[in-house]
N, C-alpha and C positions, 0 to 999 in steps of 0.2 A: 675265708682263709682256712688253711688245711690246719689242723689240731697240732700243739707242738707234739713233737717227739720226745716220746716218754722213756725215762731210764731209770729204771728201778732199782735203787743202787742201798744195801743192805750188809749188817754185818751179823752171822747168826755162829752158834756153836751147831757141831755134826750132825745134831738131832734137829735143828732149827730153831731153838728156840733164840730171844732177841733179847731180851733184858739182862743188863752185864753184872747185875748185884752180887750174881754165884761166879763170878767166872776166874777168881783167885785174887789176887792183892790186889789195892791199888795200884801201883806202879806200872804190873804186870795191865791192868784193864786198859789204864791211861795208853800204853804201849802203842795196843790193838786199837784206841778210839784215835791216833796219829794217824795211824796208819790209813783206818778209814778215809780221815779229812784227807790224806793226800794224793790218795786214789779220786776220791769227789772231786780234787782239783784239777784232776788229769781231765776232766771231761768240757769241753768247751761250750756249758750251758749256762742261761738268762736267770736260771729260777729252780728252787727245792721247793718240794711241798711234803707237810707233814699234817698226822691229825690230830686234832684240839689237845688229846692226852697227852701224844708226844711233844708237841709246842707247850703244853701248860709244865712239862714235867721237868723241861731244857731252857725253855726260853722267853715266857710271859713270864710277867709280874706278878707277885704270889699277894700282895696288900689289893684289898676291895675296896675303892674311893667310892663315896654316892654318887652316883648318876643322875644328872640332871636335867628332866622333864622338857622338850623344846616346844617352840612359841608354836608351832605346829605342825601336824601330819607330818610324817617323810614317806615320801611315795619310794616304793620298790625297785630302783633303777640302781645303775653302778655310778659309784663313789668312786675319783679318783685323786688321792691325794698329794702325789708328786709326780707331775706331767714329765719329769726330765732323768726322774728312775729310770737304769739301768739293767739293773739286779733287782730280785724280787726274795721274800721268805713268801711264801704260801698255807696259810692255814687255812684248809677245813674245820670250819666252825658252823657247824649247822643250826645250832640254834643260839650262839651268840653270847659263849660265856670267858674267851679269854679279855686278860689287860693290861693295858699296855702303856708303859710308861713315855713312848714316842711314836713316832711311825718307823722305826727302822730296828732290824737286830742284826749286829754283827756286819751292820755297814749295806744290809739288803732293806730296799723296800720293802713293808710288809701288806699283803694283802689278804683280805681274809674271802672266805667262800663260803656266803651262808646262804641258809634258806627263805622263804619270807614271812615265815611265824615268828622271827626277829623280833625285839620290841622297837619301837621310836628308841626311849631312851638310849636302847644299847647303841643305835645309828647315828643318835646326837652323840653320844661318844666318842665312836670311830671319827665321828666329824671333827669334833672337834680337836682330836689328838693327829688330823689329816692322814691317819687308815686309811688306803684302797679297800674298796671291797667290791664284790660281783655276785649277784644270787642265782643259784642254778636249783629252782623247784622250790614248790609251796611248801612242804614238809618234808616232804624226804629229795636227797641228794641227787642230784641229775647230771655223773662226771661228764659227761658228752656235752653236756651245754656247759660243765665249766670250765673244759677246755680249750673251748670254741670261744667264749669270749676272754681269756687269759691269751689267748692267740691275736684276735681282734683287736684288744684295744690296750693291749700291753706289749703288743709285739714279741711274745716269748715265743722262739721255734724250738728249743731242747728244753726239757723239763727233769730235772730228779727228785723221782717220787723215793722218800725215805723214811715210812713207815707213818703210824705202826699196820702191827697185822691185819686189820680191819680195814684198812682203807689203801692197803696192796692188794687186799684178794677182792677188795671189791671193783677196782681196775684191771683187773686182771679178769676176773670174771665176765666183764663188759667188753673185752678186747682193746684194753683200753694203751695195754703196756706194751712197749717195742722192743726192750731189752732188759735183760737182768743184766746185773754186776753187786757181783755175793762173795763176801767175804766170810771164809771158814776159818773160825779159831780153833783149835786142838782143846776142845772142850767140850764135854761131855756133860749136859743138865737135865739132870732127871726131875727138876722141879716141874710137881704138876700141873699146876695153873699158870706158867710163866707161858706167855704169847709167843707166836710162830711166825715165818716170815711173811705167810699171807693166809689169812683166816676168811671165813664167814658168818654172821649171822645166821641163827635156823631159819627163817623165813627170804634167806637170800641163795637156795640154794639153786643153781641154774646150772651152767658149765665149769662145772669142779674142777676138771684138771685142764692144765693146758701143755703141749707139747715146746720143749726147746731145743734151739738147736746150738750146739758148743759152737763159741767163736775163737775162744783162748782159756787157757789154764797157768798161771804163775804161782810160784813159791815166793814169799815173801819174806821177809825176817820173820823172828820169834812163830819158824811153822803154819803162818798164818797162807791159805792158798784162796787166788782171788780166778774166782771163773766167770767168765764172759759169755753171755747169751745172749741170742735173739730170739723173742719170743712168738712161733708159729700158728698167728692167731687167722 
């Protein structure tokens, strides 16, 4: 099966950075985070995917239960928890530290994407809380293969890939993404260390930039302009 179609769907401030802590009141923030979801609803996709930071920071479970030890080996193959999902959440989880208080958030299957330095225990976990999940590489992340099987045996054809910065540019980097959809707030953040819309690791440096091509530009309430790309990989 052909990889779903990926759509990179993102809210950043002018300069790109992505973390809304600086970006003025609550009220004003909440606004802009509306407005996102109702742009992500415009798109007629199966599945989001975010990574472990971002799913630990929105949407796992912040209490540590002990994990407990199964009666034996779990071999490295995909886990599927709910054969009659729809909808998916998608976490990249590489080495297998989110938790989860069911197998769903916000009404989406969740599935996780790890590697196979995983332990048993965290897999009797998933198991037992009926988590999907799929490994794409022994230690480090293989998005081609985890496409390919998110495609296969979950049936997703559209995908929205929504952060963080590490795991947009590492798709991106790969050729991995087919369109942006970026939302600009009237915001200005000169905070230093706050992440960008697609980043890299120093030892991940390959094809840095990539070419887009404008599809649309709107104005939205509260100044906010959403532009539409495909990405010329």
């Amino acid at each position: 099966m052909v990889k779903p179609h990926v759509i990179c769907h993102m809210m950043s401030t002018v300069n790109g950075k992505i973390i809304s802590d600086n970006w003025g009141s609550k009220d004003l923030t909440k606004s802009y985070t509306d407005i996102y979801e109702r742009c992500h609803q415009s798109f007629a996709s199966q599945a989001w995917m975010v990574g472990r930071v971002t799913m630990e920071r929105h949407f796992s479970e912040e209490k540590k239960p002990s994990l407990l030890k199964p009666n034996a080996l779990i071999e490295r193959k995909p886990f599927i928890g709910n054969k009659e999902a729809t909808s998916f959440a998608i976490a990249v989880d590489a080495k297998g530290k989110l938790i989860w208080d069911s197998n769903e958030t916000g009404g989406d299957h969740i599935i996780e994407v790890l590697t196979e330095q995983v332990s048993d225990v965290y897999l009797n976990f998933l198991q037992q809380k009926k988590v999907s999940y799929i490994f794409a590489g022994k230690t480090e992340m293989d998005f081609k293969l985890a496409l390919k099987q998110l495609g296969d045996l979950f049936n997703i054809k559209t995908l929205m890939l929504e952060g963080g910065g590490h795991i947009n540019g590492s798709l991106l980097n790969e050729g991995l993404i087919d369109e942006l959809s970026i939302l600009i707030v009237p915001v200005a953040d000169a905070s230093p260390d706050a992440p960008t819309t697609f980043e890299l690791g120093e030892y991940q440096q390959k094809n840095i930039s990539q070419h887009l091509h404008l599809k649309e530009v709107r104005q939205l309430e509260n100044a906010v302009l959403w532009l539409k790309y495909t990405v010329n990989n």
